[in-house]
NUKE-335350 format. One record per residue (C-alpha): residue in one letter; x, z, y. Coordinates in steps of 0.5 Angstrom, whole numbers, m for minus. Each point is the difference from the previous one (the first is absolute). Example, Ala and Ser with C-alpha at 12.3 -4.5 7.8 and 13.67 -1.06 7.14 Angstrom:
# residues 2
A  25  16  m9
S  2  m2  7
***
This chain:
# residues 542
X  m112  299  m335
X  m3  m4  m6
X  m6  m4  1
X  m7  2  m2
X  m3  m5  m4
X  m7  m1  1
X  m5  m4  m3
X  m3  m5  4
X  m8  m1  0
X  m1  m7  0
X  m7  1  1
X  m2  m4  6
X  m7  4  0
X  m1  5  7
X  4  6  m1
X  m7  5  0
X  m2  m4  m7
X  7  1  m3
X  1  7  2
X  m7  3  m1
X  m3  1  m8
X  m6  2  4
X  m2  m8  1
X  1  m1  m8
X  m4  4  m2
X  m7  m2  4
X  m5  m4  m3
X  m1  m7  3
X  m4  2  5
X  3  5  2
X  8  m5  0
X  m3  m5  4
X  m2  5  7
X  7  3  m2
X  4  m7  m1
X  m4  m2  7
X  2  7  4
X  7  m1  m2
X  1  m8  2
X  m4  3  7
X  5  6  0
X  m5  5  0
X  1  3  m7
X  8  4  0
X  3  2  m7
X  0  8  0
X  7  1  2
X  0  m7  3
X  1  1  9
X  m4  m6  2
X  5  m5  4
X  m3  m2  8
X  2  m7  3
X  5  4  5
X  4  5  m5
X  7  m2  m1
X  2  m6  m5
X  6  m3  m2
X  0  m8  m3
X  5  m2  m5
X  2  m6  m4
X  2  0  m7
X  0  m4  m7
X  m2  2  m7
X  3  m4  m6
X  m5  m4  m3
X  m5  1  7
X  3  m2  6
X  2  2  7
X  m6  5  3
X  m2  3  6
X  0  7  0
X  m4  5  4
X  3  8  0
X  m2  6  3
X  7  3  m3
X  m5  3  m5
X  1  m3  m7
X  m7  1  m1
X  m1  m5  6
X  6  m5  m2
X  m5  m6  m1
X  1  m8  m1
X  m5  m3  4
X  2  m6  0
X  4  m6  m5
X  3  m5  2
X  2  m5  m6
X  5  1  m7
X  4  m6  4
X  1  5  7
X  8  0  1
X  2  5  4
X  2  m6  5
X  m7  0  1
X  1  8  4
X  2  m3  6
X  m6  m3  0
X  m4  6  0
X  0  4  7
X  m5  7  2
X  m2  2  6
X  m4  6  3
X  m6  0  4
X  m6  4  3
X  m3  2  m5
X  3  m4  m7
X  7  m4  m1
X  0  m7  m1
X  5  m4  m6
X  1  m7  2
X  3  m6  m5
X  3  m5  4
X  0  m3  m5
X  m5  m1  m8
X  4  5  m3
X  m1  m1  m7
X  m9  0  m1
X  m1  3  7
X  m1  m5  6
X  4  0  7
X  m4  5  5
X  m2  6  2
X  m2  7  m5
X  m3  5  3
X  2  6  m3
X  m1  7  1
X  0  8  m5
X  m5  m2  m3
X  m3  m6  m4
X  2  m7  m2
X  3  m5  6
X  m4  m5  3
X  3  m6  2
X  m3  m3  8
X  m4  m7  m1
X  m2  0  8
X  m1  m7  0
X  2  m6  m4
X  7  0  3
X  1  7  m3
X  m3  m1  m7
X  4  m8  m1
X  7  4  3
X  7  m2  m3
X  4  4  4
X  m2  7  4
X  6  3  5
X  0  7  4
X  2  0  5
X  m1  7  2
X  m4  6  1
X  m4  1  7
X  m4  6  1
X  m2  1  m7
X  m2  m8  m1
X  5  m5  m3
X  2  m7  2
X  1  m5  m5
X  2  m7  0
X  m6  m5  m4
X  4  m7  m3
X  6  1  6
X  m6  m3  5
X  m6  6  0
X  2  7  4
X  m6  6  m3
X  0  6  1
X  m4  6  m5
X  m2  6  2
X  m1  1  m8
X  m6  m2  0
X  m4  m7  0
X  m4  1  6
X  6  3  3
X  4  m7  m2
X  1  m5  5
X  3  m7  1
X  4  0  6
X  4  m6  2
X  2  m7  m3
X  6  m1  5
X  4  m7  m3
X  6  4  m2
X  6  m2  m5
X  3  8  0
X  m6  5  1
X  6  6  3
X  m5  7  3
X  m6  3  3
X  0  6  4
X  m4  4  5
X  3  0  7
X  m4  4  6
X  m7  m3  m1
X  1  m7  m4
X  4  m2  m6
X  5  m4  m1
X  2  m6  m4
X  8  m2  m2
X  0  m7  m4
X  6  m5  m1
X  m3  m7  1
X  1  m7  0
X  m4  m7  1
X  2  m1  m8
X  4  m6  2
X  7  0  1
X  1  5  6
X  3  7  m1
X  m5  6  0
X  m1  3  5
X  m3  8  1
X  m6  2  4
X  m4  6  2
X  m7  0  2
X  m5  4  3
X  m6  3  m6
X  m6  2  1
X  m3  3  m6
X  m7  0  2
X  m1  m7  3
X  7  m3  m5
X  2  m2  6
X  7  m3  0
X  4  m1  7
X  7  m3  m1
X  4  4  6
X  8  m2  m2
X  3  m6  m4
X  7  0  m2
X  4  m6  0
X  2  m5  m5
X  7  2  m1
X  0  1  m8
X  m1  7  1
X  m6  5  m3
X  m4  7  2
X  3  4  m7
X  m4  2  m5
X  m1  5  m6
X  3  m3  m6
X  m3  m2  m6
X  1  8  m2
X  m1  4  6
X  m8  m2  1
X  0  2  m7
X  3  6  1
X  m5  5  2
X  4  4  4
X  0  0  8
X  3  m5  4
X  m1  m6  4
X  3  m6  3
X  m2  3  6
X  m2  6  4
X  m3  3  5
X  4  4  5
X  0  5  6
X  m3  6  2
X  m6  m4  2
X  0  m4  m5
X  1  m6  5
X  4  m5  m4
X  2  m3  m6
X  7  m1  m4
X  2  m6  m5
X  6  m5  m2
X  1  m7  1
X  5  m3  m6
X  4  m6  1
X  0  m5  6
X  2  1  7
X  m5  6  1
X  2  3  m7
X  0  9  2
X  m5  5  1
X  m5  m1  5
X  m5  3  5
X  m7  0  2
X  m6  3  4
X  m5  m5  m2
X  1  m6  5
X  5  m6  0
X  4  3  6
X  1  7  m3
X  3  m3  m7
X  7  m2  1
X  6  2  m4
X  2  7  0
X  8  1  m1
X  4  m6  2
X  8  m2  m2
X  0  m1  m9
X  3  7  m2
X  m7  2  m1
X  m5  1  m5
X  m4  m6  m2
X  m2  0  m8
X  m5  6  1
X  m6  m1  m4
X  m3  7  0
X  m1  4  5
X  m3  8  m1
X  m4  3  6
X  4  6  1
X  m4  4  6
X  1  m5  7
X  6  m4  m4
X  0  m3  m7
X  6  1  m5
X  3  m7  m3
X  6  m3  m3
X  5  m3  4
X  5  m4  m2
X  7  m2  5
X  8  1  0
X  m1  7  m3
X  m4  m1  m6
X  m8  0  m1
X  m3  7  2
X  m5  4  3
X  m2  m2  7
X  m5  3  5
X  m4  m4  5
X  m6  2  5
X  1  m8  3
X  4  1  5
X  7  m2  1
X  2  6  2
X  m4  4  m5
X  3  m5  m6
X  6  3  m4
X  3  1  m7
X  0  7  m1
X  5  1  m4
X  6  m3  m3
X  m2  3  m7
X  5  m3  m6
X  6  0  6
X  2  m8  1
X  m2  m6  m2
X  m4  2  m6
X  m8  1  m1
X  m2  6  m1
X  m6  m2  m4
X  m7  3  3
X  m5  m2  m3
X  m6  0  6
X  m5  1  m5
X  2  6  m3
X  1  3  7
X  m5  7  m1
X  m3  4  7
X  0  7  1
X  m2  4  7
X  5  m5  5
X  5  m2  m4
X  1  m6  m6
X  4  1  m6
X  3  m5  m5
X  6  m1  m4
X  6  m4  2
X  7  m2  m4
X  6  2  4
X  5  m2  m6
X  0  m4  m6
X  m2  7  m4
X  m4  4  6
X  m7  m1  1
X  m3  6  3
X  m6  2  4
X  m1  0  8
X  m3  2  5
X  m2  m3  8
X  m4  2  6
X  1  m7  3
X  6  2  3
X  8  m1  m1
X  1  7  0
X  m5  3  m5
X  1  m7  m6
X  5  5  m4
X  1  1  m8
X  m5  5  m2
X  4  6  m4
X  m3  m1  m8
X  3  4  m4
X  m1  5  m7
X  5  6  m2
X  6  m4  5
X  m1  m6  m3
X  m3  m7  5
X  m6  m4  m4
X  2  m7  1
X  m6  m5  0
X  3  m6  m4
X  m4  m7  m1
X  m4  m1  m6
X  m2  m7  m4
X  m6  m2  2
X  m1  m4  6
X  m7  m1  0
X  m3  4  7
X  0  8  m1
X  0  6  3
X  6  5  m1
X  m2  5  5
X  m6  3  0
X  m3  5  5
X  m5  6  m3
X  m1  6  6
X  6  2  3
X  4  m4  m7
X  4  m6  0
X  1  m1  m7
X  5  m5  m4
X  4  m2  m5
X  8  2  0
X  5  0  m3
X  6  6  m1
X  7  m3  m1
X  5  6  m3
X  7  m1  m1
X  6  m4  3
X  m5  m5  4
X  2  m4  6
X  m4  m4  5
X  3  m6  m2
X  1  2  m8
X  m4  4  m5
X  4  m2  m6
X  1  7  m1
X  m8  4  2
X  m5  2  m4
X  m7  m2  2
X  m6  4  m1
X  m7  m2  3
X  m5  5  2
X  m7  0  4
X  1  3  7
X  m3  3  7
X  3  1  7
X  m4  4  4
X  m1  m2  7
X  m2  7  2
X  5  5  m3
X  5  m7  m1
X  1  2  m8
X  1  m4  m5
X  m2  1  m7
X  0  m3  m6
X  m7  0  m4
X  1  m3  m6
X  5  m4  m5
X  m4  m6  m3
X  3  m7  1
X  m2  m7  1
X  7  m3  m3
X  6  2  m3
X  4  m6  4
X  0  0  9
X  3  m7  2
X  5  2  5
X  2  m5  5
X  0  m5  m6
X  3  4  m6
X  m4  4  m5
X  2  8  0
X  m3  5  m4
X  m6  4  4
X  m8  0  1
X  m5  m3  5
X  m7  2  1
X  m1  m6  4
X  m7  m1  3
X  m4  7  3
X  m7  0  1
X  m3  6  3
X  m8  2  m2
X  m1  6  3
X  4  5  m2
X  3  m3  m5
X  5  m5  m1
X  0  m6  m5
X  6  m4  m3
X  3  m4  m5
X  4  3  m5
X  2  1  m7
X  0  7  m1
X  7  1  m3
X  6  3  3
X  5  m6  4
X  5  1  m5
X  m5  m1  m6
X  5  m5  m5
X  m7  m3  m1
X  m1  m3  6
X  3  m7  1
X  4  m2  7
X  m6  m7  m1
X  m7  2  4
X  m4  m5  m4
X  3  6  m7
X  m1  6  3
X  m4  5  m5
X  m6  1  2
X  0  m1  8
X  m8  3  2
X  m3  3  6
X  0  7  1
X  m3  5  6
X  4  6  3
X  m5  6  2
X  3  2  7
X  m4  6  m1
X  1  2  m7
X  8  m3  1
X  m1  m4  m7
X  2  m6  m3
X  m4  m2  m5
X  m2  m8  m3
X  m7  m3  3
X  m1  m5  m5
X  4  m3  m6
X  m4  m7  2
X  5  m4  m6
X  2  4  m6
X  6  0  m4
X  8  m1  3
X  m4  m6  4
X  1  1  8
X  m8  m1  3
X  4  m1  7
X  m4  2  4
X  0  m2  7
X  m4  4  5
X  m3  m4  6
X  m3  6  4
X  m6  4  2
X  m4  4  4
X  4  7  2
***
């Protein structure tokens, strides 16, 4: 599939001035109340559907030679791809991982923690319509130099302030509100349990002695901070998301509430003589350990509620692999041994998606197979799920890019994905002899049809298990309604142009499949010529 090309509109006015001949042609008088209306989102272009703050939005990060790294709002619509917002010339591309978005109620919330080139460390409101707005609540916020999320709770998002102050906004200035100021080296989670919150930190008195994890009793309200469990000084830590997972804007925690009443909650302790997953009602006799002897997990740092039971990663003899827990002894097990033996199946928690009761993910089950699963929170119903076109099996190979994506992507009854057909002599353990084509596909949960929806790749090479083979991937998948957006480059997987180098691939820009028109076509060529403006989707209102 060639690639459209399109002439980007670098003009900066609003989409009503730039589409609209009616607006040039006015008298002064008549431009002015028309140039108001516009800016006030009164006056919508013919032709032109006005935008409302809760439609559907994606946001992206992409560069543009000689302007910079952008941030971009689209409604899958090239008429309503536009850049809101520029960072600097000098903006690198390391600068993404600074760079998070985060729904709320009824807007999103870009957070910098750090200055991004020109843009200050804080939190940008953003929603369907208008320019962000960045939070200046209090001095704290407006002199910030490092903002962390730390999750998202009932629409409203906590954020660390400067690795000492707790916030919480509701995407407004009224509804922005300092929490606590507790003295903590590590800030770990916040959550609400029955009715309170509470508060995980790894502490120390900033001499010489070893951190030490607490919990606490929150009151929202009052800022009420009652501290309830301290765990000793043995060199051990409450394990928190790394400097990738909080900024990942996918689900996942350190810790989660389980139990059908929804009566405790799970988390990790690593290293030292309490390291392993633990337990707790709220009350210092009701934490303790959860699973005794060392053949357990205990490097877990994201659980995903699942129900009355939370999903992680387990790491023990037989490898890292998905485990279930409702936070009892008894309900706490691996719930399958998915690549057999002692080696690590490689699910990744954050691209776990949810439809009816059940959880599908991609797991790896030899060095070329990585393919789609499904569970139900049981042993006996976490199997391969059969994903095949004309007899052939669609694997799900790994891609270049490591920065957090979304490889599967749930519209309606459709989990979209990007695989990858191998023809020929091919092995589990060998693919010198296959031929690779990579497509844009569905599994139909309900009708359990897998088909294939369109043919342009992100790359010619897939590196698999640390070789580079001939193939395509799609990489991230965001969903905006009924429509799909990607990272490709618009050739076919075996184009001769396209270089096995990420940073030499032709022309790499985002594109958007309609679901109900079942085409794929280019959202917006952001930066003209063979140049890749390698976009990097961050997330969105669905």
């Amino acid at each position: 599939m060639a690639a459209a090309r399109i002439t980007p509109d670098e003009d900066h006015s609003p989409n009503c001035l730039r589409s609209c001949g009616t607006i040039r042609r006015s008298r002064p008088a008549e431009l002015l109340l028309l140039w108001f209306l516009c800016l006030a989102g009164v006056f919508v272009a013919p032709g032109v559907q006005a935008a409302e703050p809760g439609d559907p939005f994606a946001m992206l990060v992409a560069k543009r030679d000689g302007v910079g790294i952008g941030l971009y709002r689209t409604d899958g619509q090239s008429a309503g791809t536009t850049k809101i917002l520029n960072f600097s010339t000098n903006t690198s591309e390391l600068d993404l991982f600074r760079i998070s978005f985060h729904v709320l109620k009824q807007s999103g919330a870009l957070v910098l923690d750090r200055q991004v080139g020109l843009r200050q460390a804080g939190v940008y409101l953003v929603d369907a319509v208008g320019a962000p707005r960045r939070i200046t609540f209090d001095r704290t916020l407006r002199f910030a130099t490092s903002v962390k999320p730390v999750r998202v709770v009932d629409g409203r998002l906590f954020f660390l302030v400067d690795n000492a102050f707790l916030y919480h906004t509701d995407g407004t200035d009224r509804g922005t509100h300092r929490t606590v100021s507790p003295a903590i080296v590590r800030f770990v989670d916040v959550f609400p349990f029955e009715d309170r919150y509470i508060l995980m930190t790894n502490e120390s008195d900033g001499k010489s002695s070893p951190t030490r994890g607490r919990l606490y009793s929150l009151d929202i309200d009052s800022r009420r901070l009652e501290l309830f469990y301290a765990f000793p000084s043995d060199r051990g830590w409450i394990l928190e998301l790394d400097e990738i997972g909080w900024r990942s804007n996918e689900p996942g925690s350190p810790s989660a509430v389980v139990g059908v009443d929804g009566d405790r909650f799970v988390f990790t302790r690593s290293g030292g003589a309490t390291r392993g997953l633990w337990v707790s009602d709220g009350t210092a006799a009701g934490t303790h350990k959860l699973l005794a002897g060392t053949v357990v997990p205990e490097n877990t740092e994201k659980f995903i509620p699942f129900g009355p039971r939370a999903l992680f990663i387990g790491d023990s003899i037989k490898g890292d692999e998905l485990w279930t827990t409702d936070g009892t002894p008894a309900g706490t097990r691996r719930l399958r041994d998915i690549w057999v033996g002692n080696e690590s199946s490689e699910i990744d928690p954050e691209k776990i998606v949810f439809h009816a009761d059940k959880a599908y993910f991609l797991a790896r089950t030899a060095p070329y197979d990585r393919g789609l699963w499904v569970t139900d929170g049981t042993s006996a119903a976490t199997k391969p799920v059969r994903t095949e076109v004309n007899g052939l099996r669609i694997r799900m190979l790994p891609y270049y890019r490591t920065e957090p994506s979304s490889e599967l992507a749930l519209i309606g009854n459709e989990i979209f994905f990007a695989g990858t057909l191998m023809e020929g002599s091919c092995t589990p353990t060998s693919i010198d002899a296959c031929r690779f084509t990579t497509g844009l596909y569905s599994y139909n949960v309900v009708t359990q049809i897998t088909s294939k929806r369109a043919t342009a790749s992100r790359y010619r090479c897939l590196l698999a298990d640390g070789r580079e083979v001939i193939g395509g991937s799609y990489g991230d998948l965001r969903a905006i309604g009924s429509k799909l957006l990607f990272s490709s480059t618009g050739f076919g997987a075996s184009d001769p142009s396209i270089a096995c180098d990420p940073g030499s691939n032709a022309n790499a820009e985002p594109w958007v499949f309609d679901t109900l028109t079942n085409r794929a076509r280019l959202l917006k060529e952001i930066n003209p010529g063979r140049e890749s403006s390698d976009p990097y989707l961050l997330g969105g209102r669905q």
